[in-house]
C-alpha positions as a printed NumPy array, in Angstrom:
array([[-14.52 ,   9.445,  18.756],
       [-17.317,   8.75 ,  15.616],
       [-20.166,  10.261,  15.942],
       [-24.1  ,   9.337,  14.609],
       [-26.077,  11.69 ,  12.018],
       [-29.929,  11.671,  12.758],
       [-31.406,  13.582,   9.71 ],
       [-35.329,  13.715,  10.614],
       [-37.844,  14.83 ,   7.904],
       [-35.859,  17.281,   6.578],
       [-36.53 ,  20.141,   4.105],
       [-35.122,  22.754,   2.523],
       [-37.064,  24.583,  -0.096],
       [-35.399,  27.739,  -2.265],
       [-37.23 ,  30.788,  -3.583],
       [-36.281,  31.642,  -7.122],
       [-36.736,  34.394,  -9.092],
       [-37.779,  33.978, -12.863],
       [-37.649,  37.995, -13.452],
       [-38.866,  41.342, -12.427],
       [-42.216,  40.624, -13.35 ],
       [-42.895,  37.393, -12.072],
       [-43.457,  35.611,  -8.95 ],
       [-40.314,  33.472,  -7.694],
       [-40.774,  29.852,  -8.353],
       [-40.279,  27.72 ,  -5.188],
       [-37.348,  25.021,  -5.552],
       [-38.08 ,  21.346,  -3.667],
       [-34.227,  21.056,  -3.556],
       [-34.705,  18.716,  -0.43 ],
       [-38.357,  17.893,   0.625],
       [-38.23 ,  15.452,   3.662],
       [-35.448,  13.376,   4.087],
       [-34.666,  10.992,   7.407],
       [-31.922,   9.072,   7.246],
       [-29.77 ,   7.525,  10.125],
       [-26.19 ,   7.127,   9.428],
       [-23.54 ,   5.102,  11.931],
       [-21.271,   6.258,  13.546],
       [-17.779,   5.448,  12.163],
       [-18.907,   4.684,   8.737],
       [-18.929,   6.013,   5.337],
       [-22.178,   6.818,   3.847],
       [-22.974,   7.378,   0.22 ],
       [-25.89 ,   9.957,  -1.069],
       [-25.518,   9.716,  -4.83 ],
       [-27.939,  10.324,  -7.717],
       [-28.139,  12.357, -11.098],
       [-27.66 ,  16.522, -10.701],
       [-29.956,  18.845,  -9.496],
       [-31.624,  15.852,  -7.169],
       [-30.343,  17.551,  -3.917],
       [-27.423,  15.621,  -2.493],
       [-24.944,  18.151,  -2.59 ],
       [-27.625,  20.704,  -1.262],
       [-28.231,  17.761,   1.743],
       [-24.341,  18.058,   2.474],
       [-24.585,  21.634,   3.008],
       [-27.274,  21.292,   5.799],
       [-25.428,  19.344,   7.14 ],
       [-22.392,  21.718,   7.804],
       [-24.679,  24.492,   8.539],
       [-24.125,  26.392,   5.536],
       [-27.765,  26.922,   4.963],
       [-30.273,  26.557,   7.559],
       [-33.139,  23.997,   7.288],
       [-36.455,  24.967,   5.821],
       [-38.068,  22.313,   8.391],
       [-37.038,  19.288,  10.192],
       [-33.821,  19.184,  12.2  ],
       [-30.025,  16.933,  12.648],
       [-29.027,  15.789,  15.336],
       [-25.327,  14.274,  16.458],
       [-25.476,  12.361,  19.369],
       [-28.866,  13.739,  20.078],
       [-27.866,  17.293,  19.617],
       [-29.551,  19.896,  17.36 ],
       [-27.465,  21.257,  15.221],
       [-29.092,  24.265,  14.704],
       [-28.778,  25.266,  18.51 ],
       [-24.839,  24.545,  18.359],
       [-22.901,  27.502,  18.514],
       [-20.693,  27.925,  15.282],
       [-17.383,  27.358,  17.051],
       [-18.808,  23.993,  18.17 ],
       [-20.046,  22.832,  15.15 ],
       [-16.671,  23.508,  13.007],
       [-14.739,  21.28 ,  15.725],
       [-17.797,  19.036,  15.009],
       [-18.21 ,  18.61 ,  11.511],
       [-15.613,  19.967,   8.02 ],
       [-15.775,  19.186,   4.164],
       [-13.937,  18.137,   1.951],
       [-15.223,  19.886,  -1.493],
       [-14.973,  18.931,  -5.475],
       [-12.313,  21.55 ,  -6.49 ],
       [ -8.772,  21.428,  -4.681],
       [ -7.935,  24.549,  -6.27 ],
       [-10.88 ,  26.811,  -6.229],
       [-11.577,  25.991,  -2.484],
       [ -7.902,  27.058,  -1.399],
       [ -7.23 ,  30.628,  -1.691],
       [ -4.859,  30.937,  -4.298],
       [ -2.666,  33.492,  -2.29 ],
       [ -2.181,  31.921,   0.928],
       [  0.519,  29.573,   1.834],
       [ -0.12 ,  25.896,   2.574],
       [  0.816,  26.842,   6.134],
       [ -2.243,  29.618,   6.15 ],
       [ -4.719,  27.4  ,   4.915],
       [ -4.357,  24.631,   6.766],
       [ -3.905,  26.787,  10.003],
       [ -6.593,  29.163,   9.262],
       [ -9.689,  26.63 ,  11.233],
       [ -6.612,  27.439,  13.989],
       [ -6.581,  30.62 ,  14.227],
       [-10.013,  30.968,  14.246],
       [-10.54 ,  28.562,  17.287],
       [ -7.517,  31.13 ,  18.76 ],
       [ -4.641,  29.054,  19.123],
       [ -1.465,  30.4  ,  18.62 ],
       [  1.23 ,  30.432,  15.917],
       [  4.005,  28.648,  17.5  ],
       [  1.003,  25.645,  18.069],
       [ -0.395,  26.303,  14.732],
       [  3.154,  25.585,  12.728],
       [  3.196,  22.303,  14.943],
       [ -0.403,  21.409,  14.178],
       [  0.069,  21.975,  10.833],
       [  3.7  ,  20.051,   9.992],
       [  1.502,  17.111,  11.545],
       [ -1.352,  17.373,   9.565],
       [  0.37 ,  17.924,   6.449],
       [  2.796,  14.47 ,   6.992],
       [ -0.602,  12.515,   8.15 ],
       [ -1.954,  13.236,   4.719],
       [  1.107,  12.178,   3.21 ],
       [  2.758,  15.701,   2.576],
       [  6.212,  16.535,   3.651],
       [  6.145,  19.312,   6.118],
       [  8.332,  21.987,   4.212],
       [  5.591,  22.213,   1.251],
       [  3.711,  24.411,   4.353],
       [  5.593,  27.45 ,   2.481],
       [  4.513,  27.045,  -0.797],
       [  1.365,  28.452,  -2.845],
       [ -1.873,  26.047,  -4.072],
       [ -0.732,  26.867,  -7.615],
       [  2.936,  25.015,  -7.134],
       [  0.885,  21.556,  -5.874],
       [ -0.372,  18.704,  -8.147],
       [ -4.463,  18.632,  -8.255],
       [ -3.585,  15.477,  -5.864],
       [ -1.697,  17.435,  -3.451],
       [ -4.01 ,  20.262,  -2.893],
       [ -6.651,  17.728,  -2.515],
       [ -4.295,  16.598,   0.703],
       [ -4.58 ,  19.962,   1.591],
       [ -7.439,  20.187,   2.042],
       [ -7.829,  16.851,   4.126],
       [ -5.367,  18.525,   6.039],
       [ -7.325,  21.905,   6.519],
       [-10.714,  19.674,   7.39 ],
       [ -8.992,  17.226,   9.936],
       [ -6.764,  19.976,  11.551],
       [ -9.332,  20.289,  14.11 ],
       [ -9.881,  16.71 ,  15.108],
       [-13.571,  16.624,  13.976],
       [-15.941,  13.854,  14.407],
       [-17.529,  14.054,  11.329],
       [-16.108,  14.887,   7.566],
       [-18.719,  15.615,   4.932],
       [-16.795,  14.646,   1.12 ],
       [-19.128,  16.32 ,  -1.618],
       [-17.643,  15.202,  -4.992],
       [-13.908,  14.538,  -3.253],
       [-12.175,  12.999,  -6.395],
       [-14.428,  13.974,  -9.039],
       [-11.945,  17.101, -10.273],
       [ -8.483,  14.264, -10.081],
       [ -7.196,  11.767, -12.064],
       [ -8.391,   8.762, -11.78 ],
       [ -4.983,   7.063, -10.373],
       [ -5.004,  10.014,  -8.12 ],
       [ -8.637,   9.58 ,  -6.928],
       [ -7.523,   6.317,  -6.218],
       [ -5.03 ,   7.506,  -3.819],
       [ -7.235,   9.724,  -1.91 ],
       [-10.031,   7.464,  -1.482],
       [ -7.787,   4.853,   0.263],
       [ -6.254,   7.921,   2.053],
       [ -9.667,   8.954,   3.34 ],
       [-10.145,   5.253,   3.681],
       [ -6.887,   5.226,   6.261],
       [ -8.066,   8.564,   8.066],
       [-11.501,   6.95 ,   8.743],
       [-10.302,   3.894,  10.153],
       [ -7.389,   5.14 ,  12.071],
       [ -9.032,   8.37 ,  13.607],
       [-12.724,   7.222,  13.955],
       [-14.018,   9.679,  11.888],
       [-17.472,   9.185,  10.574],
       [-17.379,  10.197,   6.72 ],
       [-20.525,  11.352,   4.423],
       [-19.748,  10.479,   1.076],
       [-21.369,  12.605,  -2.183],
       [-20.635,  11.918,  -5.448],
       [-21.977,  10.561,  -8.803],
       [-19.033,   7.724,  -9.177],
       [-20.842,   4.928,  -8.117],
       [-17.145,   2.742,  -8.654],
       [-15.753,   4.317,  -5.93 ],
       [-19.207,   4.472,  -3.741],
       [-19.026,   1.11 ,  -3.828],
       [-15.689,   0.508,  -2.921],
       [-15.49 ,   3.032,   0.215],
       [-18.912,   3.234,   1.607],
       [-20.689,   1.096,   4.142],
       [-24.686,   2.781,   3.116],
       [-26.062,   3.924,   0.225],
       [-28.79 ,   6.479,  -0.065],
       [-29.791,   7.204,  -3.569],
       [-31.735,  10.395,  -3.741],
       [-34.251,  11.509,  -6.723],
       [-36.334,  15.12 ,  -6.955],
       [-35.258,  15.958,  -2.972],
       [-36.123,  12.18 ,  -2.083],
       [-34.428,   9.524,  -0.52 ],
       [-35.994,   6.613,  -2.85 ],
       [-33.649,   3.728,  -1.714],
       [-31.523,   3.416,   1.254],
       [-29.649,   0.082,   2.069],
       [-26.13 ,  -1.547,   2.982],
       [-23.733,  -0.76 ,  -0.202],
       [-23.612,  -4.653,  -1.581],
       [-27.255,  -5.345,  -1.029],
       [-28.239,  -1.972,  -2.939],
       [-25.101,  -2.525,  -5.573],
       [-26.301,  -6.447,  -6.2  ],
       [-30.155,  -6.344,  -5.762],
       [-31.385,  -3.175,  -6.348],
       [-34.964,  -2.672,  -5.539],
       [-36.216,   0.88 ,  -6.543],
       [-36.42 ,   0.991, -10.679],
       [-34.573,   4.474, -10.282],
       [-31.889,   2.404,  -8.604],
       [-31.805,  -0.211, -11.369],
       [-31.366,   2.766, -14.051],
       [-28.792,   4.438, -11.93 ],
       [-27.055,   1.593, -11.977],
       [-27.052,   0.18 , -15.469],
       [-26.237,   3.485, -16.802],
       [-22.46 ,   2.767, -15.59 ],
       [-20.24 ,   2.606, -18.536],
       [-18.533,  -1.101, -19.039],
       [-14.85 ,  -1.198, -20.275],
       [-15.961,  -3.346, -22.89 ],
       [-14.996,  -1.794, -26.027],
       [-17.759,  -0.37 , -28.321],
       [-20.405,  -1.064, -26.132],
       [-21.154,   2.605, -25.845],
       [-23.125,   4.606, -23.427],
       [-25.867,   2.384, -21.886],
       [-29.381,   3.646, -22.999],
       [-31.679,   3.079, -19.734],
       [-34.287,   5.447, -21.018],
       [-33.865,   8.021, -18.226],
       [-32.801,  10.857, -20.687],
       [-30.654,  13.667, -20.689],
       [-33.011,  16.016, -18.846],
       [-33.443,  16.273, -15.285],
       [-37.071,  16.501, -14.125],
       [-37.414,  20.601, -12.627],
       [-37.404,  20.719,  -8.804],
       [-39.586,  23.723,  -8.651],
       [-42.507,  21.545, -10.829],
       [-42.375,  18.356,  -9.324],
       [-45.047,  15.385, -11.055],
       [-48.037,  14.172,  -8.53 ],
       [-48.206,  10.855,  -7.255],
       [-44.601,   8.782,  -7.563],
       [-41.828,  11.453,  -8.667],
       [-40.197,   9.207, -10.747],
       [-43.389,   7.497, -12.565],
       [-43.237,   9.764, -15.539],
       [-39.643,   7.844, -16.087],
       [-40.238,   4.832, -14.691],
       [-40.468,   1.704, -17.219],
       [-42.648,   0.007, -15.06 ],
       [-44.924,   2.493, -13.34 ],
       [-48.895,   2.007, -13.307],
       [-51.232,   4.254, -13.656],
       [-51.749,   4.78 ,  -9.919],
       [-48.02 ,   5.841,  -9.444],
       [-49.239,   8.986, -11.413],
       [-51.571,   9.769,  -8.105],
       [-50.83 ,   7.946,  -5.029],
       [-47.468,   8.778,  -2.969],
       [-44.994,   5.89 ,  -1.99 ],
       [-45.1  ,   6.288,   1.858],
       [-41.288,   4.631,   2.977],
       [-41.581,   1.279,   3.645],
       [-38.772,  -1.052,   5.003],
       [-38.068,  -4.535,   2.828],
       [-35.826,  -6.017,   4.667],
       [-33.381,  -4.395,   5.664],
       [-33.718,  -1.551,   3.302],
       [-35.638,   1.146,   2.844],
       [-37.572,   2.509,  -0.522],
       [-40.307,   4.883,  -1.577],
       [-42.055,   2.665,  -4.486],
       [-46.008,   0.95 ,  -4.848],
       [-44.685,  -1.729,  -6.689],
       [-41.969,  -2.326,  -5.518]])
């Protein structure tokens, strides 16, 4: 039923305009990725905004085409699969339960709508549908009501629902809880946990709560500047980080220790620009341990044991 992801050197660089006047600036927003990610499992791209994860998730559904390099699923392109193929393939999941339902469609429209446009027919749809919605924990009779009459946990089941209707292989989760409650995000990671498990599904995992990356994912990527700096298995990268971005990353969690604060890592508040990316290392002009040839030579991947990372000193 799973399926593998083969993501080989890929790219995907933006033109933006800075006015009428001046030329458009060209945003690295991915700039060679590979990664290879199991089928079956649940693997984690996280790292601060703007470094191109969520931009990453959307090649992979198709929903912008690759500047260079290519994904494959069980040795298949992608980008020659016809669009009906690849939506019984691959679904999200996105951040916002309510802005990605259409607020004036029934529950029963949604989650039917990847249906209808495969062309199956209503009296199949309702049964699909009453299914789906019970399988995602959802009584069947909430198919008549609206988005706006659901908790923020319930439309989040919807759309489960809507992205499993199908029976694809592969689910793509960019920022799944982030918009819930945090007893509620609780509930649908061990829902998506169940779904995973139960109908082989092979889950990619974005989001910037490393908490819950840690508790549902099998890999880690951590991505910087439209790089994948460190990839490894989730307790190896969680316990011995390698990369110093990692390390930051990862010490910037808050602690519930009372007044302990925000952790200062020296990272910043500012984001490094995308469309002026530093020479040499990306990270060396925040890095507390860079040397001075970080600032001209690029970290070529390397494998250290069983992990992978992009650092000269590391």
């Amino acid at each position: 039923m799973s399926a593998p992801i083969e993501i080989r050197d890929v790219t995907k660089h933006f033109r933006q305009s800075t006015g009428a006047f001046s030329a458009p600036r060209l945003v690295r927003a991915v700039d060679g990725v590979s990664l290879s990610m199991k089928a079956g499992g649940c693997f984690g791209i996280v790292g601060e905004s703007g470094c191109g994860k969520s931009t990453l998730a959307r090649l992979i559904l198709g929903l912008h085409p690759v500047t260079a390099g290519d994904i494959l699923v069980d040795g298949q392109s992608l980008a020659t699969m016809p669009r009906r193929a690849r939506a019984r393939l691959i679904q999200p999941v996105f951040q916002d339960p309510f802005s990605s339902l259409n607020p004036r469609r029934s529950i029963r429209d949604i989650v039917g709508l990847p249906l209808a446009a495969q062309g199956v027919g209503g009296a199949e749809i309702d049964r699909r549908v009453h299914a789906m919605l019970e399988r995602v924990g959802l009584r069947a009779e909430m198919a008549g009501r609206l988005p706006a009459q659901l908790s923020g946990g319930q439309r989040q089941r919807v759309a489960i629902a809507r992205a499993l209707v199908l029976g694809p292989r592969i689910v793509v989760c960019d920022e799944p809880t982030s918009a819930l409650d945090v007893s509620v995000q609780a509930q649908i990671i061990n829902l998506l946990n169940e779904l995973r498990r139960d109908l082989g599904l092979t889950l990619v995992f974005i989001s910037h709560n490393l908490a819950v990356v840690e508790h549902i994912c099998d890999e880690v990527a951590v991505m910087y500047l439209g790089r994948v700096v460190e990839h490894a298995e989730t307790d190896a990268l969680f316990h011995q980080p390698t990369h110093p971005y990692t390390r930051a990353l990862l010490a910037s969690v808050l602690t519930p220790e009372p007044g302990l604060g925000i952790p200062d890592v020296g990272l910043g508040d500012q984001y490094p620009d995308p469309a002026n990316v530093p020479p040499g290392c990306r990270f060396h002009p925040r890095c507390p341990i860079a040397a001075a040839r970080c600032a001209v030579e690029t970290p070529a991947p390397r494998m250290i044991g069983a992990r992978r990372v992009e650092c000269l000193l590391a």
